[in-house]
N, C-alpha and C positions, 0 to 999 in steps of 0.2 A: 650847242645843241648836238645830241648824239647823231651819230653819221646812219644810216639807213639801210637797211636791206634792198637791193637793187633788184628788180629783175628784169630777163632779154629784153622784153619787151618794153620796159623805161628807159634801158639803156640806149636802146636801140633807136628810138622814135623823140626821145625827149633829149636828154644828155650828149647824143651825137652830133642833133642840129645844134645846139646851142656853143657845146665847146670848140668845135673846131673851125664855124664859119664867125662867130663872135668872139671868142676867146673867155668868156665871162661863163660863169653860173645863171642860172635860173634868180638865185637870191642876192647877187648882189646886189652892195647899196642899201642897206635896210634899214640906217639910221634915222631916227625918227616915226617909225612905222608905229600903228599900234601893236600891242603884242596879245597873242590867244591865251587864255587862262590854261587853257592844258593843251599839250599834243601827245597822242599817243602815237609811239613810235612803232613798223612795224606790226599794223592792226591786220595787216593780210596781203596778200596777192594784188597789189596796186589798186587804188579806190577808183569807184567809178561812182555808181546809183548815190542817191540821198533823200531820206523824206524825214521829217519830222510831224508827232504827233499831235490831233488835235487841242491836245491841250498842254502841250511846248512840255509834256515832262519827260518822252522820250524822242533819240534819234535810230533810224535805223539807217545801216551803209552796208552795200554790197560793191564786189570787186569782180575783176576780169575773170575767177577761175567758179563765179556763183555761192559764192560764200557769203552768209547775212552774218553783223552784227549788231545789237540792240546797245544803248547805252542811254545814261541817266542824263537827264539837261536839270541845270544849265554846266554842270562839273565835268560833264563826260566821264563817270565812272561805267567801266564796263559792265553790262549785265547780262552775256551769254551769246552764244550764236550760236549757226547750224549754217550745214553743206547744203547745198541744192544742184541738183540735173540741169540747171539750165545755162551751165557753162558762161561767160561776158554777160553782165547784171544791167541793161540799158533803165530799168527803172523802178522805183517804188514805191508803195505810197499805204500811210496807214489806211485802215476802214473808217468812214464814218460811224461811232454809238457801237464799236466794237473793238473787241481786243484780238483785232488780227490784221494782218500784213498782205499789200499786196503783192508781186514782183512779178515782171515779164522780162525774158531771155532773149538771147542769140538763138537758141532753142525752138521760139516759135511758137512756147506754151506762158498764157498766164495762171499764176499758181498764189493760193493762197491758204495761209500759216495762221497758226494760233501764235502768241507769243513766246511759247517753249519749243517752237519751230516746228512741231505736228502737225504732216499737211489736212487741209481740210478739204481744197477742192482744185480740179485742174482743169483749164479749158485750152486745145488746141488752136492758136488763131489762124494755123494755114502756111504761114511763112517766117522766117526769120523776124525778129523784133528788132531795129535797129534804131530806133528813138522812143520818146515815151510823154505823155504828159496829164497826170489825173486833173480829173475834174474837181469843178471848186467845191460841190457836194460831196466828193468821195464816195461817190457810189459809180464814176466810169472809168474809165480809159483811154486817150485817143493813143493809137501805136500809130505809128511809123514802121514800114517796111523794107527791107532789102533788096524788094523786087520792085518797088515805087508805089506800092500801096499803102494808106490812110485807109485807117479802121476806127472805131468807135464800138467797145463794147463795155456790157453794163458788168457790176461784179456778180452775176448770177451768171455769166457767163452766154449774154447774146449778144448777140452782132447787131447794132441798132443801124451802121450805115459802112459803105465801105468806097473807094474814091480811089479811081487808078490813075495815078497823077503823072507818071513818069515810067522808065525802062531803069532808073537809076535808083540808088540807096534814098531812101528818103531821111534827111539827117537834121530836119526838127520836125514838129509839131506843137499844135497851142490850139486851144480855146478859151474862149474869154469866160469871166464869172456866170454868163444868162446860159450860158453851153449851148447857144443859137448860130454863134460865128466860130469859125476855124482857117487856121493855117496849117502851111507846111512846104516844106524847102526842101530839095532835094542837093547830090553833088556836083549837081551840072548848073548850082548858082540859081535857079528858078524857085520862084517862090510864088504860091499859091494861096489867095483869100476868098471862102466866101461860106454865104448865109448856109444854114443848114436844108432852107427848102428851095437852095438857089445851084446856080452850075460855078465851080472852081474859076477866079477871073487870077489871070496871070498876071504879077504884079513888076515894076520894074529890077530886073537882076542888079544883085550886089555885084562890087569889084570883086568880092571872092564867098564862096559857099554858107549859109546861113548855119551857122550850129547851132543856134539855140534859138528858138521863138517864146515872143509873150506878147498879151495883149494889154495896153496900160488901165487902168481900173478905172482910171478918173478921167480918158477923154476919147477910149475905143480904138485909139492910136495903135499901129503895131509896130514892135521892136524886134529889131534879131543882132547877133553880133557874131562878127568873122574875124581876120584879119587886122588888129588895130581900131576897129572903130564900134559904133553900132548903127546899127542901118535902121531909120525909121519911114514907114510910110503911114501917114495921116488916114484918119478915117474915112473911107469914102474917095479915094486917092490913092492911084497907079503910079505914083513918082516918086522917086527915092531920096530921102535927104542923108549923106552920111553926117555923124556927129565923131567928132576924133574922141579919143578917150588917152586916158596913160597908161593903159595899155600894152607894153610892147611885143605884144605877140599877139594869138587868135583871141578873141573870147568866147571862150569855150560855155559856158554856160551863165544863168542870170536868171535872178527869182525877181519879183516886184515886192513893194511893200503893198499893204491892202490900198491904199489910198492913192499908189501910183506915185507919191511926192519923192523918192527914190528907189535905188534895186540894187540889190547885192548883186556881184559879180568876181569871175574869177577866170584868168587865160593862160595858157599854154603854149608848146613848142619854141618861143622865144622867151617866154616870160611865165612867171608862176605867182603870180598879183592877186589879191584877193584886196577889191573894194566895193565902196559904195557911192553908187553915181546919181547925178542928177539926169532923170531920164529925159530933159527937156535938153540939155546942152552937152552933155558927157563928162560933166566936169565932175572931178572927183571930191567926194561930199570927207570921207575918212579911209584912210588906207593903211590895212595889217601889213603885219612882215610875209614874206614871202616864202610860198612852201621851198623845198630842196630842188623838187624837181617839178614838170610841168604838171598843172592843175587841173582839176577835171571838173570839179562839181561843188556846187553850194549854198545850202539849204537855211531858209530864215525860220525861226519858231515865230508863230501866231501872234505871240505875246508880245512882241517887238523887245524883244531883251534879249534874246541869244540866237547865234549863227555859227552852223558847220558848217566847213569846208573837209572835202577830200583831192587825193593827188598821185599822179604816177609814182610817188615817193613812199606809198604804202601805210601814210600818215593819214590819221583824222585828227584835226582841229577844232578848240570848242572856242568858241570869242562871246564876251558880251555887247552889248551894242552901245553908241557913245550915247548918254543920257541926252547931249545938244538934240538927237535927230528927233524927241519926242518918242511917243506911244503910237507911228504910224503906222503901226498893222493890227489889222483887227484881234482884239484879244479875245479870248474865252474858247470855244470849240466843245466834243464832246470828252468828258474824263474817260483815261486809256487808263485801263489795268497793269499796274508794274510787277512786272515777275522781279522773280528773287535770282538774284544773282548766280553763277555758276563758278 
């Protein structure tokens, strides 16, 4: 595999922890793994964001310095990008029945794109953007803040609800498919559930910070994953069950299938693992090769046939999905417009 453009901030936070208190890479060991149909090397300024479109034919990925790019699924042929203002890309997410893009910053602004990257519209949310999670209509936003605020706005650009949960970074956010329940964690380990016409109930703290929330499709259950493991609390229930995972490092991010029967996932700082787990036990369902360096993000298409992963290593990865798992995500969505390549 070609070696990678590094930059400070990979070197610094991913490659430092790993070689010198470990002695190993991120990727070692990889025998046996499944392998991604394409990697592109080098797609930008270290990945962060990912969303793919309603109708699994395109992916968009954004990086640390605010830079989008569009690409073809299921091949990953690239079809063009564009710069944006908004500096560190916390998230994305296409439009529902439209051919435009959302994206919110470190910046503080949500901002949304035609597909030739022509802005269309920009809303102020107030504060820094420091997590993200669209609604299952594609028509909201829940952000996460830097200053410990949970927001909820629609893509017309209002503010449906706003929840000051913390003094600290809020560093997930989730709502479930009804868009009636919400979560959100913050870095002081505190995680937050409740009803939309209810008050936030404080739920029992992980061994270490929630990076990523979701709420399981088929029993209301909510997941988050840190440190090795992923942390579930039951529906309706303040008590925290860990499930170990293989893992060896945080897990940084985690999509669900529609069905909830399992969830892509993908971890970092010790490890750069991109699998797919049983969200009842943590056991690992099928596991890719591992990126270079630590992982960030990892996005399933609708259709249940293709998964991108991004990574501090400045690579996007296109995978197809193992045929044993079935057609568990819901397929169809609205048709997205394909621009012509650049």
């Amino acid at each position: 595999m070609l070696v990678r453009h590094t930059t400070a901030r990979a070197l610094g936070i991913c490659a430092f922890l790993i070689v010198p208190i470990f002695g190993v890479s991120g990727c070692a060991s990889d025998k046996g793994l499944l392998e991604p149909i394409r990697v592109v090397d080098d797609a930008y300024n270290g990945g962060n964001a990912l969303d793919v479109s309603p109708d699994s034919r395109l992916a968009a990925s954004g990086d640390w310095a605010g830079k989008i790019r569009l690409w073809r699924l299921p091949e990953g042929n690239p079809l063009g990008g564009w710069q944006t203002s908004h500096g560190d890309l916390p998230g994305l997410m296409f439009l529902s029945g439209s051919n435009q893009l959302l994206s919110a910053g470190h910046d503080g602004f949500i901002r949304i794109w035609n597909l030739s990257g022509r802005p269309v519209a920009a809303y102020d949310t107030g504060s820094s953007v420091s997590s993200f999670y669209p609604t299952h209509n594609r028509r909201g936003v829940l952000l996460g803040h830097a200053d410990g605020l949970v927001s909820y706005w629609t893509t017309e650009g209002v503010r449906l609800g706003a929840w000051q949960l913390s003094d600290r970074r809020i560093s997930a956010v989730t709502t479930d498919a009804s868009e009636t329940h919400y979560a959100a964690g913050d870095s002081a380990r505190r995680v937050w559930r409740w009803h939309k016409d209810g008050l936030p109930e404080n739920l029992q703290s992980p061994p270490s910070y929630a990076r990523t929330l979701a709420f399981n499709p088929s029993d209301g259950g909510l997941l988050g994953g840190g440190w090795f493991n992923l942390f579930s609390w039951r529906a309706g229930n303040v008590q925290l069950k860990l499930l170990p995972t293989a893992h060896n490092g945080i897990v940084n991010h985690m999509q669900f299938s529609a069905d909830g029967s399992y969830l892509a996932s993908i971890s970092r700082q010790t490890d750069s693992s991109v699998m797919l787990l049983n969200p009842q036990t943590g056991e690992t369902l099928a596991a890719f090769r591992k990126h270079e360096l630590c992982g960030q993000h990892v996005a399933l298409s609708p259709d249940g046939r293709s998964m991108v992963s991004n990574s501090d290593d400045a690579s996007v990865r296109f995978y197809l999905l193992p045929t044993s798992l079935g057609n568990n995500i819901s397929s169809g969505g609205d048709e997205v417009g394909m621009p012509e390549a650049r």
